[in-house]
ZAFIGU-357395 format. One record per atom (N, C-alpha, C, O): residue in three letters; chain; x, y, z. Coordinates in nm, 3 decimals, padded with zeros to 5 digits. Example, Ala and Ser with C-alpha at 12.3 -4.5 7.8 and 13.67 -1.06 7.14 Angstrom:
<sites>
[ALA; A; [01.319; -00.569; 00.780]]
[ALA; A; [01.230; -00.450; 00.780]]
[ALA; A; [01.320; -00.330; 00.780]]
[ALA; A; [01.424; -00.332; 00.846]]
[SER; A; [01.285; -00.225; 00.708]]
[SER; A; [01.367; -00.106; 00.714]]
[SER; A; [01.290; 00.003; 00.787]]
[SER; A; [01.341; 00.114; 00.804]]
</sites>
This chain:
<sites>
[UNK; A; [00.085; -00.115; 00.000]]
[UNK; A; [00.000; 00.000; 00.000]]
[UNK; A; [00.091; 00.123; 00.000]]
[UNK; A; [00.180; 00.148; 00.081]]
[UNK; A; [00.057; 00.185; -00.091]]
[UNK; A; [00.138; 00.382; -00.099]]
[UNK; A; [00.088; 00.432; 00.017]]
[UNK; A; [-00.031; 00.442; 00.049]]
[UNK; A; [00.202; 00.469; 00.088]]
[UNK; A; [00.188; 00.591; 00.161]]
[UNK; A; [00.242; 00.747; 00.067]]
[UNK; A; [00.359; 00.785; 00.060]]
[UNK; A; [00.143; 00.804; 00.014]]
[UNK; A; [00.157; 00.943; -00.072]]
[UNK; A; [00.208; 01.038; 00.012]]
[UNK; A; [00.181; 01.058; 00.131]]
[UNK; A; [00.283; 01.090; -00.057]]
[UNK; A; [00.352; 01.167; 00.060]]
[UNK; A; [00.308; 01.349; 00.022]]
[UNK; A; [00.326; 01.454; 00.085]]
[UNK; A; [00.245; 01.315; -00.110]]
[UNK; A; [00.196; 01.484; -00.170]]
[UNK; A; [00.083; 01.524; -00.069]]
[UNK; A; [-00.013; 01.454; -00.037]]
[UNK; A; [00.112; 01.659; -00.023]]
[UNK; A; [00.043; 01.705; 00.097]]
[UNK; A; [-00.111; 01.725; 00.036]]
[UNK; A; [-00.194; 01.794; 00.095]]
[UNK; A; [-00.134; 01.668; -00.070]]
[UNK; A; [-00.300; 01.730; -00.082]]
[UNK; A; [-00.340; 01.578; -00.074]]
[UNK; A; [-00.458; 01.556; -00.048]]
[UNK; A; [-00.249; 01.460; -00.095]]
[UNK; A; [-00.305; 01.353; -00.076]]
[UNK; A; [-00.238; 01.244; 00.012]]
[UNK; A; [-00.223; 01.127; -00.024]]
[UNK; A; [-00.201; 01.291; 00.125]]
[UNK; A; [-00.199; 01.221; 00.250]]
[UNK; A; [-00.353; 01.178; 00.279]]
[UNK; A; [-00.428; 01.241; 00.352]]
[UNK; A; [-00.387; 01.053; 00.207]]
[UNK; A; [-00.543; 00.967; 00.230]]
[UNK; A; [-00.544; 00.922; 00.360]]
[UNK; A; [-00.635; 00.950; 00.438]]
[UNK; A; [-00.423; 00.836; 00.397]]
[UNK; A; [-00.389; 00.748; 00.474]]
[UNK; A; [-00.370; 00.820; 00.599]]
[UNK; A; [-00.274; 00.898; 00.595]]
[UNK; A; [-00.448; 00.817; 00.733]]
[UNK; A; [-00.471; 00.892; 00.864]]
[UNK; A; [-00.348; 00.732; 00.929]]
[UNK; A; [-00.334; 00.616; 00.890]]
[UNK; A; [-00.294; 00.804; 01.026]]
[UNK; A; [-00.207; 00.714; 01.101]]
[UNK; A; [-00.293; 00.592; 01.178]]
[UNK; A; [-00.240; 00.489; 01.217]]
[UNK; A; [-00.418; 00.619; 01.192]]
[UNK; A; [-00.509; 00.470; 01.189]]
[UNK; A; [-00.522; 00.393; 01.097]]
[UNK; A; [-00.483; 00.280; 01.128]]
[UNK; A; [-00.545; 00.398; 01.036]]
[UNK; A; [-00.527; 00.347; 00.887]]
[UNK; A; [-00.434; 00.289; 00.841]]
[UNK; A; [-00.461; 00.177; 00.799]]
[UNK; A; [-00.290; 00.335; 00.827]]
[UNK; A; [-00.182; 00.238; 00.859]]
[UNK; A; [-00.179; 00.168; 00.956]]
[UNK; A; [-00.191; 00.050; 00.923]]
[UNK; A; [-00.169; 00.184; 01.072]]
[UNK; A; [-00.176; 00.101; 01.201]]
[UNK; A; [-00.268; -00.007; 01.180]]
[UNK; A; [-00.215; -00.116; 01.197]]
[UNK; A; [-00.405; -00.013; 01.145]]
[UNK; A; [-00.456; -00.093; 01.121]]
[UNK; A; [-00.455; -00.199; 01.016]]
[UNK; A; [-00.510; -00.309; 01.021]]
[UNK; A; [-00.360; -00.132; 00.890]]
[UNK; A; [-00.345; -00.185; 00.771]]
[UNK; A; [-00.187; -00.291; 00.809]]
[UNK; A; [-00.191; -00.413; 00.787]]
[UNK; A; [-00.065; -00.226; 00.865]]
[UNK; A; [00.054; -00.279; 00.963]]
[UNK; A; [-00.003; -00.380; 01.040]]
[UNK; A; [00.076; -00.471; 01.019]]
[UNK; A; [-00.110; -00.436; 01.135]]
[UNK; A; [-00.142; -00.493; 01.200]]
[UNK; A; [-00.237; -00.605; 01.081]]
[UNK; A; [-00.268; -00.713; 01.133]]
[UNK; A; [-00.271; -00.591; 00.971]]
[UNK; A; [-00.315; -00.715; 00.892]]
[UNK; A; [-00.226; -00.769; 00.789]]
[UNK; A; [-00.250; -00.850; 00.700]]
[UNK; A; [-00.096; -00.694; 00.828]]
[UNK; A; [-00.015; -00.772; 00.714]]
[UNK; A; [00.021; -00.695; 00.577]]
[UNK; A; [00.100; -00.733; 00.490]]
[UNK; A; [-00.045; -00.595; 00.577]]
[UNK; A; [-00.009; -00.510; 00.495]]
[UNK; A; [00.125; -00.454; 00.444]]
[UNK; A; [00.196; -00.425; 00.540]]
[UNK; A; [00.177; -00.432; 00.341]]
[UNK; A; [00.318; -00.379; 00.340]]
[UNK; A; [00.307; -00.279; 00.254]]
[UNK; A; [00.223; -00.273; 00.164]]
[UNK; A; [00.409; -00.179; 00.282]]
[UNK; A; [00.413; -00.012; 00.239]]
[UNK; A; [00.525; 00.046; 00.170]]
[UNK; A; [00.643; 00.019; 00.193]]
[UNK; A; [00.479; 00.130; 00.081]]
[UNK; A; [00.582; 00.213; 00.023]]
[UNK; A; [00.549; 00.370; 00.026]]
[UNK; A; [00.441; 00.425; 00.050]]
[UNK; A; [00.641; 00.410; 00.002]]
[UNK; A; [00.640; 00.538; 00.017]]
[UNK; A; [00.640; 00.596; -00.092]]
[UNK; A; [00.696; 00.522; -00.173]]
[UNK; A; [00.588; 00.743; -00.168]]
[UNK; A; [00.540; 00.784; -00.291]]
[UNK; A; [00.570; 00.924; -00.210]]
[UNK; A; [00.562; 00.956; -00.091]]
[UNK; A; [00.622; 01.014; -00.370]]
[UNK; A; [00.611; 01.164; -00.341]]
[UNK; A; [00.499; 01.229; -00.441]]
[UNK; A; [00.468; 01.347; -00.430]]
[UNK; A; [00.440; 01.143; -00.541]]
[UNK; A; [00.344; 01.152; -00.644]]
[UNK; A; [00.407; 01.303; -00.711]]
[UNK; A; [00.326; 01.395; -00.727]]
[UNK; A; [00.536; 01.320; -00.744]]
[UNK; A; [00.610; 01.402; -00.766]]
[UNK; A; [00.605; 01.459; -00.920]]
[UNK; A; [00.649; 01.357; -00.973]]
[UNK; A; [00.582; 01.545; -01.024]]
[UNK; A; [00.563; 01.585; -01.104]]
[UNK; A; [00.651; 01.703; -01.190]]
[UNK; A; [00.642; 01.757; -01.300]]
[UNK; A; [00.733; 01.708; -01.079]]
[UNK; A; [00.871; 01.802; -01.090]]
[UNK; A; [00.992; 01.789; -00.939]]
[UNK; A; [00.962; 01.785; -00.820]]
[UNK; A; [01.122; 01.785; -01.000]]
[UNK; A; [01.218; 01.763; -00.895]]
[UNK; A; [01.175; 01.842; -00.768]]
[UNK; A; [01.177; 01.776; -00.664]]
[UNK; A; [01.140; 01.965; -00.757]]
[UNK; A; [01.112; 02.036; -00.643]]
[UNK; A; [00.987; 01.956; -00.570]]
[UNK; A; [01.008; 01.931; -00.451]]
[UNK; A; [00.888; 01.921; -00.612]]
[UNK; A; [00.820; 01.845; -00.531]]
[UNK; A; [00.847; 01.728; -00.439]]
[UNK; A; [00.785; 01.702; -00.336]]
[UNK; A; [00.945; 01.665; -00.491]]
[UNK; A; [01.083; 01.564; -00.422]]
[UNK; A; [01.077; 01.571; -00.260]]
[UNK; A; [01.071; 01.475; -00.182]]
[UNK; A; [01.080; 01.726; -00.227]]
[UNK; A; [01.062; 01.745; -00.079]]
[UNK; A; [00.944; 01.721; -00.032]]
[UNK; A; [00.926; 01.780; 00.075]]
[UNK; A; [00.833; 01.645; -00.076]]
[UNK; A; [00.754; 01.613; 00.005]]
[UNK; A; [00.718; 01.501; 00.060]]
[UNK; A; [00.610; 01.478; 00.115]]
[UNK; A; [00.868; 01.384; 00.037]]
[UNK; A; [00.902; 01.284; 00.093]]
[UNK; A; [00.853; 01.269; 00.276]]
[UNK; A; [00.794; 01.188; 00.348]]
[UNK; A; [00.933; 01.428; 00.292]]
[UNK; A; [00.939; 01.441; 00.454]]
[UNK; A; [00.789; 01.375; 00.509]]
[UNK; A; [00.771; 01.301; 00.606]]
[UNK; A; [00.684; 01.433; 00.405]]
[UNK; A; [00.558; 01.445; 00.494]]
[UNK; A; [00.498; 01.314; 00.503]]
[UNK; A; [00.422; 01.282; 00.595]]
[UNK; A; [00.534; 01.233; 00.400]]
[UNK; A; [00.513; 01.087; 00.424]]
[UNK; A; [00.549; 00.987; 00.536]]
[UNK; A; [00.484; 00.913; 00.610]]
[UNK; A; [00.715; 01.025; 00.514]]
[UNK; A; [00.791; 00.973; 00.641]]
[UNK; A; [00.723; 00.962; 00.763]]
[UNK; A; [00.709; 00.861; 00.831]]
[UNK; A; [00.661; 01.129; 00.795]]
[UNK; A; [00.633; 01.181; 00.876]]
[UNK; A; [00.494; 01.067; 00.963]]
[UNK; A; [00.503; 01.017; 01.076]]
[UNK; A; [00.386; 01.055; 00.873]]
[UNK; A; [00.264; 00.972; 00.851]]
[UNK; A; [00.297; 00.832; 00.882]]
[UNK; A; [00.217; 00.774; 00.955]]
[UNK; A; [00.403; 00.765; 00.839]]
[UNK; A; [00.466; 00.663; 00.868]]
[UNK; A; [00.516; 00.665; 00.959]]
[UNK; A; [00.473; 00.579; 01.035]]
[UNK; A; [00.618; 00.744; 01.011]]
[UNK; A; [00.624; 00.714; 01.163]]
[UNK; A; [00.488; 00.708; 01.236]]
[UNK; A; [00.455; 00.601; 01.288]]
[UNK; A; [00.405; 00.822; 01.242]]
[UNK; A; [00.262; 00.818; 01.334]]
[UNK; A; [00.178; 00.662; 01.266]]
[UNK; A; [00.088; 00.641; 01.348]]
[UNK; A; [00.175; 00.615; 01.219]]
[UNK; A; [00.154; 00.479; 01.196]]
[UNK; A; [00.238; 00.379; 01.246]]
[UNK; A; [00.207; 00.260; 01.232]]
[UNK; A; [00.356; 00.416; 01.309]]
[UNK; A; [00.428; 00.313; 01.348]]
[UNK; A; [00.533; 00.217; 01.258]]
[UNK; A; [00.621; 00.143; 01.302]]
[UNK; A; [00.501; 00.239; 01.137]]
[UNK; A; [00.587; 00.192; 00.972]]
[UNK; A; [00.709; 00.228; 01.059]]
[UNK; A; [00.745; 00.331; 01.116]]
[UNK; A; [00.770; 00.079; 01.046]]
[UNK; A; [00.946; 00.069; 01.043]]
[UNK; A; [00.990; 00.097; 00.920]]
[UNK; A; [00.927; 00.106; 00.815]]
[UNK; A; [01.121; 00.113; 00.945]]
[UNK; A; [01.198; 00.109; 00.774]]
[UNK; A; [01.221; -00.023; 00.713]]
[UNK; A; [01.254; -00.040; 00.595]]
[UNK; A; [01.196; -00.142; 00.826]]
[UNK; A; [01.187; -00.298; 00.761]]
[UNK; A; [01.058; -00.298; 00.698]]
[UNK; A; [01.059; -00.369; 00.598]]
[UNK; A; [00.917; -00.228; 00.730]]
[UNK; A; [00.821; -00.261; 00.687]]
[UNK; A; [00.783; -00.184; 00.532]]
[UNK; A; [00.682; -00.218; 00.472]]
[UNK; A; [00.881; -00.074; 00.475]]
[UNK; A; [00.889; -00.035; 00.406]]
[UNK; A; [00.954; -00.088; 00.246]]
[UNK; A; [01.077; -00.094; 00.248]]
[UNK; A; [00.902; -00.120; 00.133]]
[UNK; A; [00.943; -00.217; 00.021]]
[UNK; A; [01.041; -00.118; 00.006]]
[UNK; A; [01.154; -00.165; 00.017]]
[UNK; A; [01.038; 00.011; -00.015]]
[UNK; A; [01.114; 00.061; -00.078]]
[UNK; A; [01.261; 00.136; -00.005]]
[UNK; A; [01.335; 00.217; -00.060]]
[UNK; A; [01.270; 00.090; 00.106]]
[UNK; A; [01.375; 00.135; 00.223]]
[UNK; A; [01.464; -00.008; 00.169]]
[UNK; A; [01.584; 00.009; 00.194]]
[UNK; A; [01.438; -00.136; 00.107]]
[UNK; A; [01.502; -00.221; 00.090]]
[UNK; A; [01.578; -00.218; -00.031]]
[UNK; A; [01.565; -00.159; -00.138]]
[UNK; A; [01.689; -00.323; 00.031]]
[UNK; A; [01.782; -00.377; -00.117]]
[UNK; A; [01.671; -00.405; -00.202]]
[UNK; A; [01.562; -00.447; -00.164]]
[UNK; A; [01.705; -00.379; -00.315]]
[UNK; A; [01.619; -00.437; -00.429]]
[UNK; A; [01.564; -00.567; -00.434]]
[UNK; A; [01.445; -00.600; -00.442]]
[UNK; A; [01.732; -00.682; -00.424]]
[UNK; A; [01.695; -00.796; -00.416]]
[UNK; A; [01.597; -00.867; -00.254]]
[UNK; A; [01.511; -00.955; -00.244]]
[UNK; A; [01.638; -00.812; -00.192]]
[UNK; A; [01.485; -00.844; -00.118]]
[UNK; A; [01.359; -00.771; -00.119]]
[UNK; A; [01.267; -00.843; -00.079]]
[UNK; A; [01.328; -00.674; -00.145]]
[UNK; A; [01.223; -00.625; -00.233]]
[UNK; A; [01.121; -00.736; -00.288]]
[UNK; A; [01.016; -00.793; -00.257]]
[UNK; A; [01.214; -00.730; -00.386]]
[UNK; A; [01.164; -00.840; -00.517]]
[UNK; A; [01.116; -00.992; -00.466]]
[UNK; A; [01.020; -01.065; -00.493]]
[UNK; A; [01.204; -00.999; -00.398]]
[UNK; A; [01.178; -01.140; -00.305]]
[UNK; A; [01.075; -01.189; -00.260]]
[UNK; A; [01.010; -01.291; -00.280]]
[UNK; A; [01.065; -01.059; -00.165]]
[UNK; A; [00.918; -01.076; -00.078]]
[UNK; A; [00.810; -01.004; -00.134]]
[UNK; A; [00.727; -00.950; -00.062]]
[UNK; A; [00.806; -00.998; -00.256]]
[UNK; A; [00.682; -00.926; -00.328]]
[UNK; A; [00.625; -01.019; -00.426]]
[UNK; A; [00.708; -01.076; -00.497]]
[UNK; A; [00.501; -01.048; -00.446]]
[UNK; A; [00.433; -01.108; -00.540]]
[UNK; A; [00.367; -01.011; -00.649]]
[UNK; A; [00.341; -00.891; -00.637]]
[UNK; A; [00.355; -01.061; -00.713]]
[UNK; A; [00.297; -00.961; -00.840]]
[UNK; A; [00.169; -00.928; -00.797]]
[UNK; A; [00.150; -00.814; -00.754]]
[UNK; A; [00.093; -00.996; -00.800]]
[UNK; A; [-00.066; -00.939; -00.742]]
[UNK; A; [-00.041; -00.849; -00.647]]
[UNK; A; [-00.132; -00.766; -00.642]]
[UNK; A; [00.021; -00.834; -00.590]]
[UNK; A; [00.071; -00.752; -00.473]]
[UNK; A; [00.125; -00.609; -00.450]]
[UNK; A; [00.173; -00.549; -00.354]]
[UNK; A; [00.080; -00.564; -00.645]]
[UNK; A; [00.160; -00.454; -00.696]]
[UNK; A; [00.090; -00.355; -00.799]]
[UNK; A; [00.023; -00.388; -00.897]]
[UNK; A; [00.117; -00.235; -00.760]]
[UNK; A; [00.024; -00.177; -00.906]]
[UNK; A; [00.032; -00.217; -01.045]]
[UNK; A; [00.126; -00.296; -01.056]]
[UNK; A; [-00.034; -00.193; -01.172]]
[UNK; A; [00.040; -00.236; -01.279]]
[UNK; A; [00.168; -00.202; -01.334]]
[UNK; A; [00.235; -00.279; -01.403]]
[UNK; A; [00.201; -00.082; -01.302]]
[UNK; A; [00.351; -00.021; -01.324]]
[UNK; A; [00.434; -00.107; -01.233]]
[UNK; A; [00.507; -00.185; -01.295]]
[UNK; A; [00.440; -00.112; -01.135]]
[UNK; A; [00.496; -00.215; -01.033]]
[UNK; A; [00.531; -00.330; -01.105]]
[UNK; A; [00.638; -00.377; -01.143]]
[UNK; A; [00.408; -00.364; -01.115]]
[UNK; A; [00.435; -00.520; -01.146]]
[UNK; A; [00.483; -00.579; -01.295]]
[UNK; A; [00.512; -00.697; -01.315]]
[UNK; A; [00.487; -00.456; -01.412]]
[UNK; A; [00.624; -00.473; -01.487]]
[UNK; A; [00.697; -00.431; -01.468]]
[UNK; A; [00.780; -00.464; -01.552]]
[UNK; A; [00.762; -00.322; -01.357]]
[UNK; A; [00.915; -00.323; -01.329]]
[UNK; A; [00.912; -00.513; -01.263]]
[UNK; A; [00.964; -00.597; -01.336]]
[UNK; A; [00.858; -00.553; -01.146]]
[UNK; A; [00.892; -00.620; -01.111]]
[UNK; A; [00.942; -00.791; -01.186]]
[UNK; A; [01.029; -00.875; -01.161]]
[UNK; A; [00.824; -00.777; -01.289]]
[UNK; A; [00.861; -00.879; -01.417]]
[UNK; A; [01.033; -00.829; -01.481]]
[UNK; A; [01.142; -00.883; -01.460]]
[UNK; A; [01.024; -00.798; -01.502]]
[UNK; A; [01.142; -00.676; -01.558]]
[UNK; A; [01.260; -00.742; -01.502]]
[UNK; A; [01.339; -00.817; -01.560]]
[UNK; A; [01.260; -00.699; -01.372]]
[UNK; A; [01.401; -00.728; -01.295]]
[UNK; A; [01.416; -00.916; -01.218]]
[UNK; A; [01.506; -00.981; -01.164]]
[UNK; A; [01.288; -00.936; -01.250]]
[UNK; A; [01.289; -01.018; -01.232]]
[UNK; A; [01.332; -01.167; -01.363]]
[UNK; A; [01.376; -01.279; -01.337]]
[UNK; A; [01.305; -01.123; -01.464]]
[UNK; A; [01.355; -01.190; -01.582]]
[UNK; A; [01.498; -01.124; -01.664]]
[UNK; A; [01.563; -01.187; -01.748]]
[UNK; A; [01.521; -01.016; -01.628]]
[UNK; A; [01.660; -00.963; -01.660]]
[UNK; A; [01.739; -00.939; -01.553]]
[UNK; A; [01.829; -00.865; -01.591]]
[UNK; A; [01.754; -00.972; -01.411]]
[UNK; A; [01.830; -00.949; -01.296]]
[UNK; A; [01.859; -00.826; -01.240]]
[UNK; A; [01.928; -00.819; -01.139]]
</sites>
């Protein structure tokens, strides 16, 4: 599940993760970024993730690639996702 980190679409209330963290859920982080300067709105995600309790283990994208990939199933992924993940997964 995206945690968006663009301040008009922080969806995700720190219950919401917490509750989503507690069923098994796993998270990434998004700046839904549209120009380099928007980049800085990483912070506010982070931010949401901590108040959810999100470790940086529980985060796909805080990881090595190759475990990433590992512990990710395709259904498990947007469609962009899930051809990078074909991707690196049939070309290394």
């Amino acid at each position: 599940m995206e945690i968006n980190s663009y301040p008009d679409r922080l969806d995700l209330s720190a219950v919401h993760i917490r509750f989503a963290r507690e069923s098994g859920v796993r998270f990434s982080l998004g700046t839904d970024a549209h120009a380099a300067e928007q980049l800085r709105y990483m912070r506010y995600g982070v931010a949401q993730a901590r108040r959810g309790l999100v470790t940086r283990d529980e985060l796909l994208n805080a990881q090595p690639w190759a475990s990433a990939a590992r512990g990710s199933s395709v259904r498990d992924c947007s469609v962009g996702s899930r051809r990078a993940l074909r991707y690196h997964r049939n070309h290394g």
